[in-house]
C-alpha positions in Angstrom: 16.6 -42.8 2.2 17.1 -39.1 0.4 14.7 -37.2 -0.9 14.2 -37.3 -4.6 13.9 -34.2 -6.8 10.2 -34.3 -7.1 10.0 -34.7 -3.4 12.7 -31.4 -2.7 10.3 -29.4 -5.1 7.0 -30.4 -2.9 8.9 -29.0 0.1 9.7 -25.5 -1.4 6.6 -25.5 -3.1 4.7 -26.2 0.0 7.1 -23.0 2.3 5.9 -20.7 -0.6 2.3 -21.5 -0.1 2.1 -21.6 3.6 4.3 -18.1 3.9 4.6 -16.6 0.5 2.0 -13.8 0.0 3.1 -12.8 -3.4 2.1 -15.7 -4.7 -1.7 -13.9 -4.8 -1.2 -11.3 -7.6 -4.9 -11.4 -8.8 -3.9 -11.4 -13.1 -2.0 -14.6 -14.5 0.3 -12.2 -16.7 1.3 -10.6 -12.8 1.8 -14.2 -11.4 4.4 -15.2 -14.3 6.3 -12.4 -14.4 6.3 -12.9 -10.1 6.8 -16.0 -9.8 9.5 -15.9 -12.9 11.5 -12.9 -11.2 11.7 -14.1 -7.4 12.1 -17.5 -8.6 15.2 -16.8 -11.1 17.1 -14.5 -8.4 16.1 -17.0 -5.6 18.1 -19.3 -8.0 21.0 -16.7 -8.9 21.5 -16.4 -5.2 21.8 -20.0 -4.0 24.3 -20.5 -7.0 26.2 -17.6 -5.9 25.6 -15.8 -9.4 25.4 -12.2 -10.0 21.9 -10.5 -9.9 20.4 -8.0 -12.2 18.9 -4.9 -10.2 18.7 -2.7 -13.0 14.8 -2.0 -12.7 12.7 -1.2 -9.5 10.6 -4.6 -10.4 14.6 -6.4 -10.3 15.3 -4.9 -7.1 12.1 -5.7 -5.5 11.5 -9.7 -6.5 15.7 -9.7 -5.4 14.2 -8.7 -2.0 11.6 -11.4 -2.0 14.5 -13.7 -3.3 17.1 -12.9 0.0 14.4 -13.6 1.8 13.2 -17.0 0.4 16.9 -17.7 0.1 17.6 -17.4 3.8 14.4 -19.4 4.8 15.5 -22.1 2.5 18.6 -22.3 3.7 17.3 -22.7 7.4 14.5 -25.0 6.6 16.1 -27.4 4.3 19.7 -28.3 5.1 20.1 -30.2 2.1 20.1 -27.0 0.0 24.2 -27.3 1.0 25.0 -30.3 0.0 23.8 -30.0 -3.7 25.6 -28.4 -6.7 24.7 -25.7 -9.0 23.5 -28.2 -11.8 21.2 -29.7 -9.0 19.9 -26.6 -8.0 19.0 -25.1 -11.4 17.2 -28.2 -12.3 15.2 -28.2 -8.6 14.8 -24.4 -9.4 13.4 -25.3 -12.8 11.1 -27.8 -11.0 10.0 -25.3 -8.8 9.3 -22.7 -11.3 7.0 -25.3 -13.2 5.5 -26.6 -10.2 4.0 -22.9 -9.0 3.0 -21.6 -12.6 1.1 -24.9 -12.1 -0.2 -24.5 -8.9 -0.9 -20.5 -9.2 -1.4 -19.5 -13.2 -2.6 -22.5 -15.5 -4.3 -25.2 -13.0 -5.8 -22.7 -10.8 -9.5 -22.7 -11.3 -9.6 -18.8 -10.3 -11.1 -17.5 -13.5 -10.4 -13.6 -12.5 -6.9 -14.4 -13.3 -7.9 -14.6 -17.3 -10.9 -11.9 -16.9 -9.8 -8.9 -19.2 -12.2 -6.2 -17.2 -10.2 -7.4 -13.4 
């Protein structure tokens, strides 16, 4: 039986967690602009897209992205059998999943303090 969608987003979602430290920015407005960054190149990058480097933030979330691409790509073989519509829409799955998990179900409240 394959996976489902839901089920390929768990399994990225749980990687990130287990090995992912950047995932820990301690403001939410840090975490979105993370998570959106890596995320968005990790997904430029297994679609074989170009990738924006213009700023020092773009070059470093592209590093995090290579990264995550290539331990992706080991961990979950079936990354290679799926097409670019499939992968935006387990990318976009992804992307909801951690902003979830990380900015607006966490129950740290020093991501919304405004003297942290």
């Amino acid at each position: 039986m394959e996976d489902t969608l839901s089920d390929k987003v768990e399994q990225l979602v749980d990687y990130i967690m287990k090995w992912c430290l950047w995932q820990f920015h301690s403001r939410a407005w840090d975490r979105e602009r993370q998570n959106e960054g890596i995320l968005s190149k990790t997904q430029q990058l297994l679609c074989g897209e170009p990738v924006t480097l213009e700023t020092p933030a773009d070059k470093c979330y592209w590093v995090d992205a290579v990264i995550l691409v290539e331990d992706f790509k080991a961990a979950y073989p079936w990354l290679a059998s799926m097409d670019k519509r499939d992968i935006k829409s387990l990318m976009q799955g992804l992307k909801e999943r951690i902003n979830f998990l990380t900015i607006t179900g966490s129950l740290n409240e020093e991501l919304t303090d405004p003297k942290y």
